[in-house]
VOGU-3710 file (C-alpha; in Angstrom, 3 decimals, decimal comma):
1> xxxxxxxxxx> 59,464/-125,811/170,673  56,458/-125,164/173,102  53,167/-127,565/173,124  50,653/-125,153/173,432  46,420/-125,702/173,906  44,847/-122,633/172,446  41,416/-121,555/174,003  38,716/-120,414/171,288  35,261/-120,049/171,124  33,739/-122,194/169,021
11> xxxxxxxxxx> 31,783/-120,121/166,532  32,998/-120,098/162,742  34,432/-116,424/163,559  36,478/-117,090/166,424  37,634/-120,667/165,463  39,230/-118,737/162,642  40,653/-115,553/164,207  42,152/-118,664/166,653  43,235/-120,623/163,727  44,953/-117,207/162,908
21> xxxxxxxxxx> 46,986/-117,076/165,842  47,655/-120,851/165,796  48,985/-120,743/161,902  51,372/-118,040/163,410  52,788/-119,436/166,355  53,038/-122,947/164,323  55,479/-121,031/161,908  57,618/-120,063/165,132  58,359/-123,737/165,629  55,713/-124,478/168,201
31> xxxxxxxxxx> 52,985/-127,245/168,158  49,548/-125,824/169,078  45,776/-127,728/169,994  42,948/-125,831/169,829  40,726/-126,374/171,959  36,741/-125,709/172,171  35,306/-123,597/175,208  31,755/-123,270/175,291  30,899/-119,675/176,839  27,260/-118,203/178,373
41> xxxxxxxxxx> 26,996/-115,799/175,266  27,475/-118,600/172,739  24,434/-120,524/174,139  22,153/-117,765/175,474  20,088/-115,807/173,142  19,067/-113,478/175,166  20,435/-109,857/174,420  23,945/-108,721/175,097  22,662/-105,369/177,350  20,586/-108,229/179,115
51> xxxxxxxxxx> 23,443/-110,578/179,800  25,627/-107,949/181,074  27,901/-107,053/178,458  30,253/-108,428/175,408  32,121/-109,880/178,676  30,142/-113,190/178,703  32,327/-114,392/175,882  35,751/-113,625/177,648  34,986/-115,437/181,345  34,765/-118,944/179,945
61> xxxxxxxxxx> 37,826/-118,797/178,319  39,371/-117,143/181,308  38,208/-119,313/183,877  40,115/-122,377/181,717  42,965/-120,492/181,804  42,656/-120,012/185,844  42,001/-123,707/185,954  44,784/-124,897/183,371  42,710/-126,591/180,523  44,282/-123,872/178,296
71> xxxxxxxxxx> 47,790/-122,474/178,100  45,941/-119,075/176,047  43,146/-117,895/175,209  42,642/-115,746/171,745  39,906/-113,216/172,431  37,745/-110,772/170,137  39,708/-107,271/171,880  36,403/-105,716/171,908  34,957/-108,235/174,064  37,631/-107,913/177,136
81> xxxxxxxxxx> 36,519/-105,867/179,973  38,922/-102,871/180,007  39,912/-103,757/184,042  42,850/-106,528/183,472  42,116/-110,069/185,119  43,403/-111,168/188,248  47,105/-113,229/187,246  46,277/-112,759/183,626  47,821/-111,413/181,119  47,160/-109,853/177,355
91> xxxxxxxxxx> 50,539/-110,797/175,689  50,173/-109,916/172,400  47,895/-107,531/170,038  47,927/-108,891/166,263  47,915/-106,345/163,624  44,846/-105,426/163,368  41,941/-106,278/160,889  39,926/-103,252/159,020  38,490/-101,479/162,323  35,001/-100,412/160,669
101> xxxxxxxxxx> 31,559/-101,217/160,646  29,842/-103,149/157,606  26,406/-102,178/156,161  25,014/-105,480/154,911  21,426/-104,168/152,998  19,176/-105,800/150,601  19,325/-105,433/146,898  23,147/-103,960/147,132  21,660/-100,494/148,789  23,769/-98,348/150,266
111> xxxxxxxxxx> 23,073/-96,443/153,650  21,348/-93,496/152,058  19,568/-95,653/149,282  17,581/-97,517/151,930  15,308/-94,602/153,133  13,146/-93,572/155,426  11,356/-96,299/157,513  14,016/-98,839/156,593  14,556/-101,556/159,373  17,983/-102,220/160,419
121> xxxxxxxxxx> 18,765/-104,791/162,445  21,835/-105,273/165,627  22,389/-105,808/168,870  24,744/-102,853/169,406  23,677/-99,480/171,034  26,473/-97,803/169,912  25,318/-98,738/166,181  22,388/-97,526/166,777  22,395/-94,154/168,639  24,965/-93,188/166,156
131> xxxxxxxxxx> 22,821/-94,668/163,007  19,658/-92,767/164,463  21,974/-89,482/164,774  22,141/-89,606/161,210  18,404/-88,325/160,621  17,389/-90,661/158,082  14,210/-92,021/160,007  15,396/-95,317/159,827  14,106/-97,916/162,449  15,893/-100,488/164,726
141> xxxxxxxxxx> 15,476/-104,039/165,625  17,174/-106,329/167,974  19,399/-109,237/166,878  21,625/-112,079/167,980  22,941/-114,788/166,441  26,377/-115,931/164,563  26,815/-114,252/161,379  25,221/-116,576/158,789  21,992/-116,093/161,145  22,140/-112,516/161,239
151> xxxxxxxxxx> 22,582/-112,080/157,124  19,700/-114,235/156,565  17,579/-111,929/158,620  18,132/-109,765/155,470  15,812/-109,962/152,034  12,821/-108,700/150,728  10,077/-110,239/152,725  7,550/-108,768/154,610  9,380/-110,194/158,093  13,275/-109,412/156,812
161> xxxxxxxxxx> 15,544/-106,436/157,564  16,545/-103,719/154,896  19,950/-103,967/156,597  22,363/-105,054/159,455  25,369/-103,750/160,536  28,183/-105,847/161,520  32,224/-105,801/162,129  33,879/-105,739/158,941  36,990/-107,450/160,060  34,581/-110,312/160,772
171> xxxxxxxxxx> 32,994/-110,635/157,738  36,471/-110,580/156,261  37,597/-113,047/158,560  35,214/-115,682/157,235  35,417/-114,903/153,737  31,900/-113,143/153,584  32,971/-109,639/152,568  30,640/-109,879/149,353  27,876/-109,357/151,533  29,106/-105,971/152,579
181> xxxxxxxxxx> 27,254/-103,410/150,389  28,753/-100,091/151,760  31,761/-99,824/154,454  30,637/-97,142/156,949  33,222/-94,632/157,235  35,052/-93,405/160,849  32,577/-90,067/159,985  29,561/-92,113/159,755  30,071/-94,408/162,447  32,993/-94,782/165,078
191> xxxxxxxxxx> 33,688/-98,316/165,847  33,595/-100,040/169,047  37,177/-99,498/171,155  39,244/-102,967/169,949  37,142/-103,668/167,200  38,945/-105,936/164,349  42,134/-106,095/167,007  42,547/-109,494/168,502  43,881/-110,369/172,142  46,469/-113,284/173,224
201> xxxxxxxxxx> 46,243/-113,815/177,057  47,732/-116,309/178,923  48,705/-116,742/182,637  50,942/-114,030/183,872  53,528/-116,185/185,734  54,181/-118,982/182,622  57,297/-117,924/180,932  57,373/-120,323/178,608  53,765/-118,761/177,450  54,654/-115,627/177,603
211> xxxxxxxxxx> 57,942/-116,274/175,214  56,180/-117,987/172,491  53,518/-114,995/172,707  55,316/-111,783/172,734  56,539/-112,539/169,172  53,200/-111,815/167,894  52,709/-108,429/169,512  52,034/-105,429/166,932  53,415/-102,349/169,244  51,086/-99,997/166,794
221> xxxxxxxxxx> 47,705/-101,587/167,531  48,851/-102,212/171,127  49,226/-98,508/171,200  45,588/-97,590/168,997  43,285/-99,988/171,019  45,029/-98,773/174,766  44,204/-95,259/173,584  40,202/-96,849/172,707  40,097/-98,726/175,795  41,762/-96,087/177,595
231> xxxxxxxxxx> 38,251/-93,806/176,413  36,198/-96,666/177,912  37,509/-96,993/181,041  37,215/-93,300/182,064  33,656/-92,732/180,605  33,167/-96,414/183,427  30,922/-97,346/180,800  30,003/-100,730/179,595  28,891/-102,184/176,593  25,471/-101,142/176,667
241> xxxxxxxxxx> 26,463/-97,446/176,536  26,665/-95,644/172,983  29,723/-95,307/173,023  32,534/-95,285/170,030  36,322/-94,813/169,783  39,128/-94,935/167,380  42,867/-94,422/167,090  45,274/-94,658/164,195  48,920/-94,316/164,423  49,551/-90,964/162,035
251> xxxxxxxxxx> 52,689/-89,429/160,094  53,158/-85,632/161,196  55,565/-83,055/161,140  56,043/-83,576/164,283  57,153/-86,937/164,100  54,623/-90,536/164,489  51,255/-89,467/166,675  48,048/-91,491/167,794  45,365/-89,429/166,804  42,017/-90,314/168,485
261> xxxxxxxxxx> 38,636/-89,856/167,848  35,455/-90,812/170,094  31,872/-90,393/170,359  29,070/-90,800/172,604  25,357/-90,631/171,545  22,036/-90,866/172,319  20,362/-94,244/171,875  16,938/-92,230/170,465  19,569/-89,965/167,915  18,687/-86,519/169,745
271> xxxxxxxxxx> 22,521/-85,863/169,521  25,867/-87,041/169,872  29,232/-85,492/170,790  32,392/-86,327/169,166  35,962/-85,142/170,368  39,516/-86,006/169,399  42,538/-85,557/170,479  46,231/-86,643/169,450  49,702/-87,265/170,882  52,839/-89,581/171,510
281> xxxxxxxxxx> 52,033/-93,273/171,240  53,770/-94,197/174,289  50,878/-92,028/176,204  48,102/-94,203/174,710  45,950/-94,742/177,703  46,751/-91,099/178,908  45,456/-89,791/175,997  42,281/-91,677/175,933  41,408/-90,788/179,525  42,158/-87,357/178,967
291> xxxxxxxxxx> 39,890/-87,421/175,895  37,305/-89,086/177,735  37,483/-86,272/180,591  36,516/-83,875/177,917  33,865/-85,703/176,690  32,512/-85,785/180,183  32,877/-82,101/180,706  31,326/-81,272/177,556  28,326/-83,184/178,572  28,349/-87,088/177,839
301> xxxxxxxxxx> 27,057/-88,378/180,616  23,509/-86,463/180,104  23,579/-88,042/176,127  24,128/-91,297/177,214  23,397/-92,323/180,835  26,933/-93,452/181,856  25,618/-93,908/185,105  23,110/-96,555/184,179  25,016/-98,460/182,314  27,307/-101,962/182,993
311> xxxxxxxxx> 30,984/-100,703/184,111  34,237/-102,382/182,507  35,444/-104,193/185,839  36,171/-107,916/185,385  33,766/-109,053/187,921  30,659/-108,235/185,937  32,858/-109,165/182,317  30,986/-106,339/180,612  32,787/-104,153/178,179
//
């Protein structure tokens, strides 16, 4: 048996995707604290594109690993940077949660009930250059907050939302999947690379760590989000870049694939470009840099900006 103090942000969401990881390694025989870390994007309110990227919730709980408060850290996937961390390690991808995006509207409507001039609200570009490319005039405000802030945004009055988008493997997480009133398929909307996957880091060089962790590695998402990331890391571009990506692990004739799909779009909806690709799982990353490659030959950079936007290296945290 290993004693083990779990690092978790200390929202609702991520003290239970923690508790998650916790109940699991508790059933392998080992005894496991979890333990609060307060991070920059937890108390700022300021918006994500602002703060530099999804990466403000990752370097608190990576710093107490560096420093040995924590012996791991359970992250959100989609909020690592895609360059790894400096003596680091991500042990172990859970299987993975239901990878789409949630539409969360008022008076049960779906996406093509609200119409035109309906206000949606998130924080995510890559929500909403790809809800804009849709062409339903719908309109776009800015939102933070945990996720019983965000769904009260939503109602009837004159200062509410029509709608918000949010993970569903969140909303499931916390038991709140009766406020989901349509489930926005890959076609619709292509998630965020990682989304609904979870990541188990730890320091690279404790073996006893590492031991306990490995268990609870799921070699199919592992292979599905390193194709997503692998898109990400090509394109350079960060979180504020409307950018989507999603793999799933595929019966053919040809044996088990990863077939891929990504997208990157302009924030104002003038147009998007979507590409996929498919092949071995053990070429994950290859596959998604290649498929990014295309996507930047076929003209991504001039939809989206690449250039201007955060890049995934672990000094600036942004993903």
């Amino acid at each position: 048996m290993t004693s083990l103090r779990l690092g978790s942000r200390r929202s609702a969401l991520a003290m239970t995707q923690s508790g998650h990881v916790a109940d699991a390694l508790r059933a392998a025989g080992h005894d496991v604290e979890i333990v609060e870390i307060v991070t920059e994007g937890d108390t700022n309110r300021a918006s994500l594109v602002s703060l530099g990227g999804t990466g403000v919730f990752a370097s608190a709980l990576r710093q107490a690993l560096h420093d040995g408060e924590i012996d791991l850290a359970v992250h959100s996937l989609k909020d690592l940077p895609t360059t790894p961390e400096p003596g680091l390690l991500v042990v172990a991808t859970p299987p993975r949660a239901d990878p789409r995006d949630a539409l969360c509207a008022r008076d049960g409507l779906t996406l093509g009930e609200l119409g035109e001039g309906a206000v949606i609200g998130t924080g995510s570009p890559r929500r909403r250059a790809q809800l804009a490319c849709l062409g339903l005039g719908l309109q776009f405000r800015d939102i933070r907050g945990n996720l019983g802030t965000r769904l009260g945004l939503v109602g009837p009055g004159e200062d509410q939302l029509d709608a918000i988008v949010l993970a569903s493997a969140g909303l499931n997480r916390v038991g709140l999947q009766e406020k989901v009133t349509e489930l926005l398929e890959p076609i619709q909307m292509l998630s965020a690379p990682g989304q609904g996957a979870l990541a188990v880091e730890c320091r690279e060089d404790d073996e006893a760590v590492l031991a306990a962790l490995r268990p609870l590695d799921d070699p199919d998402t592992r292979a599905a989000v390193t194709a997503e990331r692998g898109v990400l890391a090509e394109l350079e571009a960060g979180c504020s870049a409307p950018v989507g990506a999603l793999a799933e692990v595929v019966d053919d004739d040809d044996g088990v694939l990863l077939s891929l799909r990504a997208v990157v779009a302009a924030i104002d909806g003038s147009g998007e470009l979507r590409r996929s690709i498919s092949g071995p799982l053990g070429e994950a990353e290859a596959l998604g840099r290649r498929l990014a490659r295309t996507l930047i030959a076929d003209g991504a950079p001039a939809l989206a900006d690449l250039s201007d936007t955060h890049p995934p290296t672990a000094s600036e945290h942004a993903q």
